[in-house]
MARPAKOL-880112 format. One record per atom (N, C-alpha, C, O, CB): x, y, z; residue number from 1; atom name; residue in one letter. Coordinates in steps of 0.1 Angstrom, whole numbers, plus 5000, padded with zeros to 4 digits. Glycine has a CB too. Layout:
# MARPAKOL-880112
{{X; Y; Z}; NUM; CA; A}
...
END
This chain:
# MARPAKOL-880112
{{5008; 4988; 5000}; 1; N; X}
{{5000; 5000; 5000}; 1; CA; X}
{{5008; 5013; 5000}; 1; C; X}
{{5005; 5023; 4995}; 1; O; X}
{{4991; 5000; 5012}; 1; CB; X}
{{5020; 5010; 5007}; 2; N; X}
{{5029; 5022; 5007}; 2; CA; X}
{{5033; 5028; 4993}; 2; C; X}
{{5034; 5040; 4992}; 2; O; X}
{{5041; 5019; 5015}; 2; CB; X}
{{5034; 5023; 4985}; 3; N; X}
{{5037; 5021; 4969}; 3; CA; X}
{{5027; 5029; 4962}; 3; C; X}
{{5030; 5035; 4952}; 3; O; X}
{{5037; 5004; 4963}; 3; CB; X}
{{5014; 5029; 4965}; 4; N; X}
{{5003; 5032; 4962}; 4; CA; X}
{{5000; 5044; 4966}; 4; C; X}
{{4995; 5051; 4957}; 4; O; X}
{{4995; 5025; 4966}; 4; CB; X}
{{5002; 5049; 4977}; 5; N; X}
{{5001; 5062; 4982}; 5; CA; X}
{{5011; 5068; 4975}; 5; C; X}
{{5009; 5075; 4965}; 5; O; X}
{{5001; 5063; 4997}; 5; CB; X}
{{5023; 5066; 4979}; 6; N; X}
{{5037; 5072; 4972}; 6; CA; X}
{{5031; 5078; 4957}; 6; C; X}
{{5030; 5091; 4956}; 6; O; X}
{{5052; 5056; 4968}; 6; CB; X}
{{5025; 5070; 4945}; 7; N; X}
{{5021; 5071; 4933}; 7; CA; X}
{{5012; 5078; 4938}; 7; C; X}
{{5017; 5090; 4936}; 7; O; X}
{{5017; 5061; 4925}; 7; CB; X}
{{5002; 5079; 4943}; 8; N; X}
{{4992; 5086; 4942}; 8; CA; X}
{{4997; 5102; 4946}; 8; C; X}
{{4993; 5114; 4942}; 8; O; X}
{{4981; 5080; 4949}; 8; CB; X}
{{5002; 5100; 4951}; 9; N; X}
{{5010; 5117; 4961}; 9; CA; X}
{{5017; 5122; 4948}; 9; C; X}
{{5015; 5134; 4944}; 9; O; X}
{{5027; 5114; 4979}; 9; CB; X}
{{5025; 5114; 4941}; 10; N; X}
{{5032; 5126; 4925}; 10; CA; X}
{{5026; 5124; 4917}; 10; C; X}
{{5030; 5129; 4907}; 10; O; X}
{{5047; 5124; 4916}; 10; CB; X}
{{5013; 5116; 4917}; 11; N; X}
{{5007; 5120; 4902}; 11; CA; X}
{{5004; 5133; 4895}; 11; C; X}
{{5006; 5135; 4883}; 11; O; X}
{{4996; 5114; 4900}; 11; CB; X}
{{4999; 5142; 4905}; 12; N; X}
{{4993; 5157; 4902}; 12; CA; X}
{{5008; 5162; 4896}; 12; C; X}
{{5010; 5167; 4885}; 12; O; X}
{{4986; 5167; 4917}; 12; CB; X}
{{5018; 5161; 4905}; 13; N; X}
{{5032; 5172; 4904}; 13; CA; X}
{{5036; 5165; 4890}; 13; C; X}
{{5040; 5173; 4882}; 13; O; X}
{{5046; 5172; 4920}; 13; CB; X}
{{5036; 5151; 4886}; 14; N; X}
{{5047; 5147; 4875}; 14; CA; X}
{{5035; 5149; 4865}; 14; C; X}
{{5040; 5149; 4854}; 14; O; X}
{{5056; 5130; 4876}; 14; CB; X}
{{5026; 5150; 4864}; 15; N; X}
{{5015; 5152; 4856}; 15; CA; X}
{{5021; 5164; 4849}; 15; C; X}
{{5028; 5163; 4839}; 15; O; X}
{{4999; 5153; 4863}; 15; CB; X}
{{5016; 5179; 4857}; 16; N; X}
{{5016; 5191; 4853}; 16; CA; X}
{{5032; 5189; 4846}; 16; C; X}
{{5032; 5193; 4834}; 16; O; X}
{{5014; 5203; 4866}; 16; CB; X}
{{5042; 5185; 4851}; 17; N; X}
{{5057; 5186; 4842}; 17; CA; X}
{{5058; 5182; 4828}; 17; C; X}
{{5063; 5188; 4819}; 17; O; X}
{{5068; 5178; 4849}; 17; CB; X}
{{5050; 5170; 4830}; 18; N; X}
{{5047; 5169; 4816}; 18; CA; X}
{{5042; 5174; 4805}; 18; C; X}
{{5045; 5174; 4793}; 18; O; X}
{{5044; 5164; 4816}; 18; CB; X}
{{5030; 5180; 4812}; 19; N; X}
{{5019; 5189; 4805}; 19; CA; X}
{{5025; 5204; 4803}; 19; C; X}
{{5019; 5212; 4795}; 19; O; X}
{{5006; 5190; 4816}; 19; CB; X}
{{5037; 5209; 4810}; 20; N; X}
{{5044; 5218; 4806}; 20; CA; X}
{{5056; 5218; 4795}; 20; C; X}
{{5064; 5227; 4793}; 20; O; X}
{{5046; 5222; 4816}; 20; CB; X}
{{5056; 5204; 4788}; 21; N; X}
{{5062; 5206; 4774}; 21; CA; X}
{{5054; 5218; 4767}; 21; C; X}
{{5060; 5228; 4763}; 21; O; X}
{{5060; 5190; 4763}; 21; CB; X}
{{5042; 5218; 4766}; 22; N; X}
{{5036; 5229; 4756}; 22; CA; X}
{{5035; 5243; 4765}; 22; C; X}
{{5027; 5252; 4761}; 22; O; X}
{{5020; 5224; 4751}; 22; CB; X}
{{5042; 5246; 4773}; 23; N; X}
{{5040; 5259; 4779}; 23; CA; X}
{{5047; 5265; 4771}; 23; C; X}
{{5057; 5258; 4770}; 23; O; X}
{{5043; 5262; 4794}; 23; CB; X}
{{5048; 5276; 4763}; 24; N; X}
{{5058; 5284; 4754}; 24; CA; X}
{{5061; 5298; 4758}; 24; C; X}
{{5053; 5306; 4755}; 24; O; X}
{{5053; 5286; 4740}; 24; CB; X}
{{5068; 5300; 4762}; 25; N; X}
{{5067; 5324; 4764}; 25; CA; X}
{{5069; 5328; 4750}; 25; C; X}
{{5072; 5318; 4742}; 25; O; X}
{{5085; 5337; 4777}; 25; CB; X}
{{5068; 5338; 4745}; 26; N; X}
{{5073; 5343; 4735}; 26; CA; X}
{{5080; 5353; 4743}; 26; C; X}
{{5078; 5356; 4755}; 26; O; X}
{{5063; 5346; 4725}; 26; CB; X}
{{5095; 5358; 4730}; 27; N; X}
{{5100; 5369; 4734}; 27; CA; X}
{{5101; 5371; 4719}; 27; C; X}
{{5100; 5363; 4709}; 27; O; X}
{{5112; 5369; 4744}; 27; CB; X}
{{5104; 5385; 4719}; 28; N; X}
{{5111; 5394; 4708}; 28; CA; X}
{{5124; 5389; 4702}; 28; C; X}
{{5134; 5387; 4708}; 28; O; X}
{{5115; 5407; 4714}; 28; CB; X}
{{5120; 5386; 4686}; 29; N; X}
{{5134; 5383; 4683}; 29; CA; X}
{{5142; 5395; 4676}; 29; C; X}
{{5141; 5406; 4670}; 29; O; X}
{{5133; 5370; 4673}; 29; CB; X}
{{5150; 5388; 4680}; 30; N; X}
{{5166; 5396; 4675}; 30; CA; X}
{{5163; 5399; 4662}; 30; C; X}
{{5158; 5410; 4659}; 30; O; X}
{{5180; 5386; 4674}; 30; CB; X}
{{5166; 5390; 4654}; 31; N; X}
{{5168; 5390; 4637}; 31; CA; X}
{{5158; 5399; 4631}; 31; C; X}
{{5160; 5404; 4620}; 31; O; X}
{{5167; 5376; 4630}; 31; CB; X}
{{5147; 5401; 4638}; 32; N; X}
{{5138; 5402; 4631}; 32; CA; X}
{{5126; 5414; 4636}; 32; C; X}
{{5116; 5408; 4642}; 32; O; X}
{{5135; 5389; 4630}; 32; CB; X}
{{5125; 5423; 4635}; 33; N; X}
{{5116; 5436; 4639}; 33; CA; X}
{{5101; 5432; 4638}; 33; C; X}
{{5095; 5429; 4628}; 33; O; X}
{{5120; 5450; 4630}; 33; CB; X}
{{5096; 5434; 4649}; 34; N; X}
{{5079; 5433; 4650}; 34; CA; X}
{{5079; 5417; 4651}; 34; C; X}
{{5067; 5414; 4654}; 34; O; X}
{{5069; 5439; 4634}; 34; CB; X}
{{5088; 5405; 4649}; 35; N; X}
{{5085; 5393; 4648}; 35; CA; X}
{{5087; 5382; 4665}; 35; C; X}
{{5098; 5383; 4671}; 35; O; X}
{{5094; 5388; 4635}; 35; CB; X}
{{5077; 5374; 4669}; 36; N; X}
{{5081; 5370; 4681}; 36; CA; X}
{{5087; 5355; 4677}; 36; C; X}
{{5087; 5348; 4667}; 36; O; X}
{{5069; 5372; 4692}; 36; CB; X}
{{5094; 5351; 4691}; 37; N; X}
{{5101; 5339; 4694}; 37; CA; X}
{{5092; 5332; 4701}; 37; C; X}
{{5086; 5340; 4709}; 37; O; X}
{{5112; 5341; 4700}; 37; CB; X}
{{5088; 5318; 4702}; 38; N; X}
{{5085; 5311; 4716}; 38; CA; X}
{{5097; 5304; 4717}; 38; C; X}
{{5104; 5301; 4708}; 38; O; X}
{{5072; 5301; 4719}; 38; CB; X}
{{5100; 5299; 4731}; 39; N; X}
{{5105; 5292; 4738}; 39; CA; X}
{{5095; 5281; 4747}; 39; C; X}
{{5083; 5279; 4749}; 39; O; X}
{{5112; 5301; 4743}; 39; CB; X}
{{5107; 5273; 4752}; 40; N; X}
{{5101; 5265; 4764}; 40; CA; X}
{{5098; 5272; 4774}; 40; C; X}
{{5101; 5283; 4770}; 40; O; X}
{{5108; 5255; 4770}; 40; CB; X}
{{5093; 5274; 4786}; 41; N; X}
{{5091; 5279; 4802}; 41; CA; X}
{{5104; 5272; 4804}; 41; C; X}
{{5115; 5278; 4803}; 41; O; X}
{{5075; 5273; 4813}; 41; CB; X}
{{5101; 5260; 4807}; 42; N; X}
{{5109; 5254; 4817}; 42; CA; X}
{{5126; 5251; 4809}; 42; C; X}
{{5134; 5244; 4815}; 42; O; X}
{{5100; 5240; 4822}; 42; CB; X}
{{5130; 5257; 4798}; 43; N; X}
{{5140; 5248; 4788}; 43; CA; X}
{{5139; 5262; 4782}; 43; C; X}
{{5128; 5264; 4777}; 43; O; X}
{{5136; 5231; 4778}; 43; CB; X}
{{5147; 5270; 4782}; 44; N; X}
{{5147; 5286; 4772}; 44; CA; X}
{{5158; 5281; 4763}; 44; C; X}
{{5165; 5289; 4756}; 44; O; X}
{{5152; 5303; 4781}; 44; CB; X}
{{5160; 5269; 4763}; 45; N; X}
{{5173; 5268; 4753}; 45; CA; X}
{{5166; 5256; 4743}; 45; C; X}
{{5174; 5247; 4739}; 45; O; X}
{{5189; 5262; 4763}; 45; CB; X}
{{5152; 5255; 4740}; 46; N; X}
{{5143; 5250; 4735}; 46; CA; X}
{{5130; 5255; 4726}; 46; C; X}
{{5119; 5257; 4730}; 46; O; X}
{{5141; 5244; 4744}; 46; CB; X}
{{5135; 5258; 4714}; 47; N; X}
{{5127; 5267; 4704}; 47; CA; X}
{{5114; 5256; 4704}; 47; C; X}
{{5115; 5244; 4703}; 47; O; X}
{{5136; 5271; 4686}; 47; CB; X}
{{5102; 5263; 4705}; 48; N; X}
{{5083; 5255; 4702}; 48; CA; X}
{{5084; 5253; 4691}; 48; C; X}
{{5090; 5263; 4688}; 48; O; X}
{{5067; 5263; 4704}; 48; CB; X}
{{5082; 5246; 4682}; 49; N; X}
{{5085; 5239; 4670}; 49; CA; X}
{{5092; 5235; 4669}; 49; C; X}
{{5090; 5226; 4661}; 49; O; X}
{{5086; 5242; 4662}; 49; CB; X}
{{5102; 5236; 4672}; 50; N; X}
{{5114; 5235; 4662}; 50; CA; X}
{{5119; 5219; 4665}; 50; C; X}
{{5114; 5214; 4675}; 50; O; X}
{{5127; 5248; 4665}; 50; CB; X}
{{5127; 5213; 4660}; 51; N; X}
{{5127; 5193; 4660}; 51; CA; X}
{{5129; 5193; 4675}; 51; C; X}
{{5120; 5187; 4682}; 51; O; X}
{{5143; 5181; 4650}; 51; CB; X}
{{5140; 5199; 4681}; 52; N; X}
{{5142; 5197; 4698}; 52; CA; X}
{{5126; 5198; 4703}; 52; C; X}
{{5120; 5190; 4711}; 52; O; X}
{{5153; 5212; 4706}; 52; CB; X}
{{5122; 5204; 4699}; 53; N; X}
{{5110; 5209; 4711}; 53; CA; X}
{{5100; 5189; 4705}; 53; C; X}
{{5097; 5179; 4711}; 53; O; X}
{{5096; 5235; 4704}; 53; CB; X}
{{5100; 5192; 4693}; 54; N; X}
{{5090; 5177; 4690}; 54; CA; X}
{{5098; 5168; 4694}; 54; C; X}
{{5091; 5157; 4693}; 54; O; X}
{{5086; 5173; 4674}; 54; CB; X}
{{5108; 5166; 4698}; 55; N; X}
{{5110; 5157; 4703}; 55; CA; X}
{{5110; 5151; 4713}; 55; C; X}
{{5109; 5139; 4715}; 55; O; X}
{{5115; 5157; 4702}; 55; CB; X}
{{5111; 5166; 4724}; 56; N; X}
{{5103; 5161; 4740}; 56; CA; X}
{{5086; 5167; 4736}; 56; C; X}
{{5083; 5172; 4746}; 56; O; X}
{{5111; 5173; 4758}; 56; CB; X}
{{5079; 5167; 4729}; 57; N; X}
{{5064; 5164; 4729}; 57; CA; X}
{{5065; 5148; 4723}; 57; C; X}
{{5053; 5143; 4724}; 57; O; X}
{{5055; 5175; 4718}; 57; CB; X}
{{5072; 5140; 4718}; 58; N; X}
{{5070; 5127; 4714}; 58; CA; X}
{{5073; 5121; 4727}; 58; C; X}
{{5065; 5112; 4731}; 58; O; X}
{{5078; 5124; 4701}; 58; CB; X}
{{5085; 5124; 4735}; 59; N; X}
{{5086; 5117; 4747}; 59; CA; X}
{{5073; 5123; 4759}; 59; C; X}
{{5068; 5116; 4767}; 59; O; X}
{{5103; 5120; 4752}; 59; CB; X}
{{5071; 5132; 4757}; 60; N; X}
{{5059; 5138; 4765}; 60; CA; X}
{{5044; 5127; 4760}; 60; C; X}
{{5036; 5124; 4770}; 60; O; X}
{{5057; 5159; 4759}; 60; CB; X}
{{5041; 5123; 4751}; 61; N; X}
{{5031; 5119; 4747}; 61; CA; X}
{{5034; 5105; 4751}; 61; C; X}
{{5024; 5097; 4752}; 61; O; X}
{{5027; 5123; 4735}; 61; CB; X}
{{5047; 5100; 4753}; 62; N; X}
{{5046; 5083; 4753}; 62; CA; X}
{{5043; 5085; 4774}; 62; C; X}
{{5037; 5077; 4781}; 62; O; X}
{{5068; 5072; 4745}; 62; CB; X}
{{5050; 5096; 4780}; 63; N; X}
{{5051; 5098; 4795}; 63; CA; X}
{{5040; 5099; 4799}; 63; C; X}
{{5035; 5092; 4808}; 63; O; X}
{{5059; 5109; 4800}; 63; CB; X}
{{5029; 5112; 4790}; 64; N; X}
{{5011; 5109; 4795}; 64; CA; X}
{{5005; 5096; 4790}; 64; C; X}
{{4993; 5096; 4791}; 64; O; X}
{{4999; 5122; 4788}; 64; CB; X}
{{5010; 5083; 4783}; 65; N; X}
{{5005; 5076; 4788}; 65; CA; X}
{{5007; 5062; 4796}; 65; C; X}
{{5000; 5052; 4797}; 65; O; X}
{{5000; 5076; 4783}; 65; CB; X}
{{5020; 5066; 4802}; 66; N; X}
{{5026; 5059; 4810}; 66; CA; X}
{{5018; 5066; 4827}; 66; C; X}
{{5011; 5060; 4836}; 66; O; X}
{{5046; 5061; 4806}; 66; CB; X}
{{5022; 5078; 4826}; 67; N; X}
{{5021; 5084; 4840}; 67; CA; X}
{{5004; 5087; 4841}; 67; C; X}
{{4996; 5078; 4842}; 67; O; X}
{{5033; 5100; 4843}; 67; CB; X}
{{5003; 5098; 4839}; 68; N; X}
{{4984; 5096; 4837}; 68; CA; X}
{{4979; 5088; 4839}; 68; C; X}
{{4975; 5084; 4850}; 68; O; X}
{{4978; 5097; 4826}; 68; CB; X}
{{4976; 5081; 4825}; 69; N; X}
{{4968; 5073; 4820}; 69; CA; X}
{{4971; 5062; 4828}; 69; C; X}
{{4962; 5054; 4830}; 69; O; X}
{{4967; 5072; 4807}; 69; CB; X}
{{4985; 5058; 4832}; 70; N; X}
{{4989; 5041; 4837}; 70; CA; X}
{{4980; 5042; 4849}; 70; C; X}
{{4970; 5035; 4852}; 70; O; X}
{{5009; 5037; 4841}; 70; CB; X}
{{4985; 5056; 4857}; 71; N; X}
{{4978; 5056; 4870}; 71; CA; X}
{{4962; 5053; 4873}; 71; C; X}
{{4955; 5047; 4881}; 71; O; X}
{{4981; 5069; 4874}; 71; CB; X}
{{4961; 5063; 4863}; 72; N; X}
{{4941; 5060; 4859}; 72; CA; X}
{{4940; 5044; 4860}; 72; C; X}
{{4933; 5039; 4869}; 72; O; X}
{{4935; 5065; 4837}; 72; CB; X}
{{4945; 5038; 4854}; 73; N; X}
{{4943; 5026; 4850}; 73; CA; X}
{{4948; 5013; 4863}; 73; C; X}
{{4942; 5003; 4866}; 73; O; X}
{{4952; 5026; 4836}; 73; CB; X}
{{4956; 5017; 4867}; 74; N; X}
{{4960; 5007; 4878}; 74; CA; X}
{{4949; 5011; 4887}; 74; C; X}
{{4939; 5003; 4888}; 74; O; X}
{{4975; 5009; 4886}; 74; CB; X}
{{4949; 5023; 4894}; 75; N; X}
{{4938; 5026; 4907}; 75; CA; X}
{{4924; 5023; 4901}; 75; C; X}
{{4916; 5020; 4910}; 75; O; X}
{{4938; 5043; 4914}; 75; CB; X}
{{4919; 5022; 4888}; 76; N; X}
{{4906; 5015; 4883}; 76; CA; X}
{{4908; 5002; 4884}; 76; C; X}
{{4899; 4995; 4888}; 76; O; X}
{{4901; 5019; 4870}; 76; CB; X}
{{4921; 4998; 4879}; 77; N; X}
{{4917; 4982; 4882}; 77; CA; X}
{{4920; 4975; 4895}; 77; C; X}
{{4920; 4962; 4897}; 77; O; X}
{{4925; 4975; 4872}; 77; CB; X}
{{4922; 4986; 4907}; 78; N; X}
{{4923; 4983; 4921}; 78; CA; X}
{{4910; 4983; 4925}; 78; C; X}
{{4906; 4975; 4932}; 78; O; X}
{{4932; 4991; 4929}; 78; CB; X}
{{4902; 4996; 4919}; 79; N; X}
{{4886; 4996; 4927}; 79; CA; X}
{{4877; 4989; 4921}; 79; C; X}
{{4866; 4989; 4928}; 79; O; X}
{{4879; 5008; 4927}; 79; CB; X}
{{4877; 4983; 4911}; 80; N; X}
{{4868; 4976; 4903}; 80; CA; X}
{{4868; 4961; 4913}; 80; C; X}
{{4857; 4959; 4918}; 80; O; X}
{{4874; 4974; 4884}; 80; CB; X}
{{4876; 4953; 4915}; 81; N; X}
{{4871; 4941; 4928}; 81; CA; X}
{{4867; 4949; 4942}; 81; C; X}
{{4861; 4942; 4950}; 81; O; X}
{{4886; 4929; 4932}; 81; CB; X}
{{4869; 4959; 4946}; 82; N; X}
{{4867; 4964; 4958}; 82; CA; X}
{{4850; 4965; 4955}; 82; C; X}
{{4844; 4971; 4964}; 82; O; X}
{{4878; 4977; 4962}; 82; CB; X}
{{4845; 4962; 4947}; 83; N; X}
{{4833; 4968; 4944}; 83; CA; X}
{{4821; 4962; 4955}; 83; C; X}
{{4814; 4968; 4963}; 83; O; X}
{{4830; 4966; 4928}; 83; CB; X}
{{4821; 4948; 4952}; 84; N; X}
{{4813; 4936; 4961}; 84; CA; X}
{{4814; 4940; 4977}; 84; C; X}
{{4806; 4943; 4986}; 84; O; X}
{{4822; 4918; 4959}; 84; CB; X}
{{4830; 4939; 4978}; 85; N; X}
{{4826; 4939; 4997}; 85; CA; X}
{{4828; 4951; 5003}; 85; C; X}
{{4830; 4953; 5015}; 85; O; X}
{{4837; 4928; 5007}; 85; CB; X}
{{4827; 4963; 4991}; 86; N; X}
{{4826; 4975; 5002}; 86; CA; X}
{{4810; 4977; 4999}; 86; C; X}
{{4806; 4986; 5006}; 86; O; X}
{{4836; 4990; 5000}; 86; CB; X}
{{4802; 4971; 4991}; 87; N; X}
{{4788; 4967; 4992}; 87; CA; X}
{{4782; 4963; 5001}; 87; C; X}
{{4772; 4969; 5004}; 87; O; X}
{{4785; 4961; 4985}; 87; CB; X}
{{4786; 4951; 5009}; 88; N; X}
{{4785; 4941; 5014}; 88; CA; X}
{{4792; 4944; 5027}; 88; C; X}
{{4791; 4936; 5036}; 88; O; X}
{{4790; 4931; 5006}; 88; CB; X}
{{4799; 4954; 5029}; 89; N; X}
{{4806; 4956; 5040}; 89; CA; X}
{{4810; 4947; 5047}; 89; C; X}
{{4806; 4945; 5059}; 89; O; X}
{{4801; 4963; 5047}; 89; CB; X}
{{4821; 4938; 5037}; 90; N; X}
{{4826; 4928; 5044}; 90; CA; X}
{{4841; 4932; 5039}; 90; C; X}
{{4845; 4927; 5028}; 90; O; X}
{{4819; 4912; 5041}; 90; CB; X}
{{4852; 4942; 5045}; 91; N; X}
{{4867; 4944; 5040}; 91; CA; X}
{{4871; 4931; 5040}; 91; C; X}
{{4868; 4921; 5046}; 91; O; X}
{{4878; 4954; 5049}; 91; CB; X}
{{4880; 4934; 5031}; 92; N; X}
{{4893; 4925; 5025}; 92; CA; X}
{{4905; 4931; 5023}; 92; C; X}
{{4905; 4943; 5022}; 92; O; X}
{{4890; 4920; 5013}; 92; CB; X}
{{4916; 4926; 5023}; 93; N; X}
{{4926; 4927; 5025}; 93; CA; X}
{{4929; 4938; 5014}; 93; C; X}
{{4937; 4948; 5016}; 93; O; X}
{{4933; 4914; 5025}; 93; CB; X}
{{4922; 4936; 4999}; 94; N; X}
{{4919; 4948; 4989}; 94; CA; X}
{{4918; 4961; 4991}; 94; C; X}
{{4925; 4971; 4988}; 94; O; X}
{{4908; 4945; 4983}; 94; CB; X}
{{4904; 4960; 4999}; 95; N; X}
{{4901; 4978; 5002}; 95; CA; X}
{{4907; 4982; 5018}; 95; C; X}
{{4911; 4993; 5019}; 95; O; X}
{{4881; 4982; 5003}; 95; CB; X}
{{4908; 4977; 5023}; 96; N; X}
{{4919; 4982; 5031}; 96; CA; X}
{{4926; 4988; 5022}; 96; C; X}
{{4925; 5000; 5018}; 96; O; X}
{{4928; 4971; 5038}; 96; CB; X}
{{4939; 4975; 5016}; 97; N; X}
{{4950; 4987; 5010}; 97; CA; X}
{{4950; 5000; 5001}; 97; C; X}
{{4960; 5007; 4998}; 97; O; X}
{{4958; 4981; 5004}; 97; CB; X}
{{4930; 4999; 4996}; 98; N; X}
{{4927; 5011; 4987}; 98; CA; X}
{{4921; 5021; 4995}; 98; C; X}
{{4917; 5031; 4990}; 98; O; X}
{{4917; 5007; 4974}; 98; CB; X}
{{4920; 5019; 5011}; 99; N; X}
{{4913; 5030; 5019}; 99; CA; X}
{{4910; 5039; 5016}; 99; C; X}
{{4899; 5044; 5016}; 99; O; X}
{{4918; 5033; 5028}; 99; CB; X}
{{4925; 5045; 5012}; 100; N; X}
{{4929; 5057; 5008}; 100; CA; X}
{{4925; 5063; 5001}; 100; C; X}
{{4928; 5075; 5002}; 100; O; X}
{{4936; 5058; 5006}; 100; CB; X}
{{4915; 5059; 4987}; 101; N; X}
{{4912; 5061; 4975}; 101; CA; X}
{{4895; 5062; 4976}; 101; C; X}
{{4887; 5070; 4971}; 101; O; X}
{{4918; 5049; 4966}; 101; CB; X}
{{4893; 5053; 4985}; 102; N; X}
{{4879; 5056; 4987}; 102; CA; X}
{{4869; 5054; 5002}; 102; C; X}
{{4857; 5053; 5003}; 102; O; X}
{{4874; 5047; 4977}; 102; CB; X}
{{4879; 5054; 5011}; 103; N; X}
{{4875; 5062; 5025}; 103; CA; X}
{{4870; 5073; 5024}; 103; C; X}
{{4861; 5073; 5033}; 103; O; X}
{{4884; 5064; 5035}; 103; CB; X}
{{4871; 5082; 5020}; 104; N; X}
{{4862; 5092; 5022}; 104; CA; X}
{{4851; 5099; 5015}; 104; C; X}
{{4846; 5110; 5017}; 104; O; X}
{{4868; 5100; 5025}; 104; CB; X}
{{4847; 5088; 5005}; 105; N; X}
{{4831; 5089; 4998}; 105; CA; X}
{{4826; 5078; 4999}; 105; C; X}
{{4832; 5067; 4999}; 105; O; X}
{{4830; 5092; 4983}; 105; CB; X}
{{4811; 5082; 5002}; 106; N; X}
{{4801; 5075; 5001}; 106; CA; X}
{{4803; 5064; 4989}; 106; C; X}
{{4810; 5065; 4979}; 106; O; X}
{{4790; 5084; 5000}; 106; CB; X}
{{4794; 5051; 4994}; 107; N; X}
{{4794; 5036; 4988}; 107; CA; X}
{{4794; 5041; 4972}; 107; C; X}
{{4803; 5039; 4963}; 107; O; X}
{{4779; 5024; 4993}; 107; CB; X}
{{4784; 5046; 4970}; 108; N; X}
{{4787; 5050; 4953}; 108; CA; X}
{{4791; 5059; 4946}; 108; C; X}
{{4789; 5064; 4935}; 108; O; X}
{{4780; 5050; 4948}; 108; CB; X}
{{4797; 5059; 4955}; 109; N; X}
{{4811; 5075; 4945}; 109; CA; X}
{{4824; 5069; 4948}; 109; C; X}
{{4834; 5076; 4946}; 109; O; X}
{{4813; 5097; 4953}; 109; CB; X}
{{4827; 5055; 4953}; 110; N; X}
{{4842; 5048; 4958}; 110; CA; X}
{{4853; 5051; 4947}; 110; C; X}
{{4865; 5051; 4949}; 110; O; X}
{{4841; 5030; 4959}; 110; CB; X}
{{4846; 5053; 4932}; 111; N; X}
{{4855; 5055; 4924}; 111; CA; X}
{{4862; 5068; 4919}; 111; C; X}
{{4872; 5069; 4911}; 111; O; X}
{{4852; 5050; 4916}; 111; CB; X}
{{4854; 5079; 4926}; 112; N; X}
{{4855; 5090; 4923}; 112; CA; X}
{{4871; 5095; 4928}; 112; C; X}
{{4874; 5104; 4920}; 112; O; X}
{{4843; 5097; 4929}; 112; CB; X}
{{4881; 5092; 4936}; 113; N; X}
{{4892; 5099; 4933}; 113; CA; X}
{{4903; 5095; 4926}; 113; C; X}
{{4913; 5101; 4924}; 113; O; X}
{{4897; 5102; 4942}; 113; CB; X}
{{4899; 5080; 4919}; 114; N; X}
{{4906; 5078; 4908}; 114; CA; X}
{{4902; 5084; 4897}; 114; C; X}
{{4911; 5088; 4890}; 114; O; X}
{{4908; 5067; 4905}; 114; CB; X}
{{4888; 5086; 4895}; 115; N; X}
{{4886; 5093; 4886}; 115; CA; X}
{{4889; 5108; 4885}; 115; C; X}
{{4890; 5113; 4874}; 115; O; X}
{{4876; 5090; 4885}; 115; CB; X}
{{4891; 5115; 4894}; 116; N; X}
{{4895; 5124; 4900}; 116; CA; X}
{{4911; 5131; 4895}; 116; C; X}
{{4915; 5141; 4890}; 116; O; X}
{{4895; 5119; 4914}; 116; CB; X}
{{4917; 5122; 4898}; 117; N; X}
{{4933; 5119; 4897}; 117; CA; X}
{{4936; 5127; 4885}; 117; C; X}
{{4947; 5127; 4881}; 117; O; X}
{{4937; 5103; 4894}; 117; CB; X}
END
């Protein structure tokens, strides 16, 4: 369970990092009067278009669906058996270790902070 919390605690922070491949500033270019530049936010040594920048959006797009989507996908396929005995209000060794995920909503919203996520 500790593993589980751990993931669940950086999903938001490694999420947004990712999602800031496409953050761009523009600045004023040099070469060129009245014409702007973007850049990265986080990487100013990273022109938005240009092959560098597609290249961490190609690694950015394989990472949202490793990190995101994996996460989505494990904690759904953790609550989907928890379904019966938190019905049934008989725990198992399952929702125990998913407490965390759905202790604090009601029986039919258990899925709501993975979905959340």
């Amino acid at each position: 369970p500790a593993g589980l919390v751990l993931v669940f605690c950086f999903v938001p922070s490694i999420s947004a990092a990712i999602f800031r491949t496409w953050s761009c500033q523009a600045y004023d270019d040099p070469e060129q009067d009245d014409n702007m530049i973007l850049y990265m936010r986080r990487d100013l040594s990273i022109e938005c278009g240009s092959d560098d920048h597609k290249s961490t959006e190609h690694l950015a797009y394989f990472l949202i669906a490793i990190w995101p989507l994996g996460s989505l996908l494990l904690y759904g396929s953790l609550l989907i058996p928890c379904y019966k005995p938190l019905h049934a209000k008989t725990p198992t060794a399952l929702t125990r270790a998913t407490a965390f995920l759905h202790g604090e909503y009601e029986l039919t919203f258990y899925w709501w902070e993975a979905l959340e996520l």
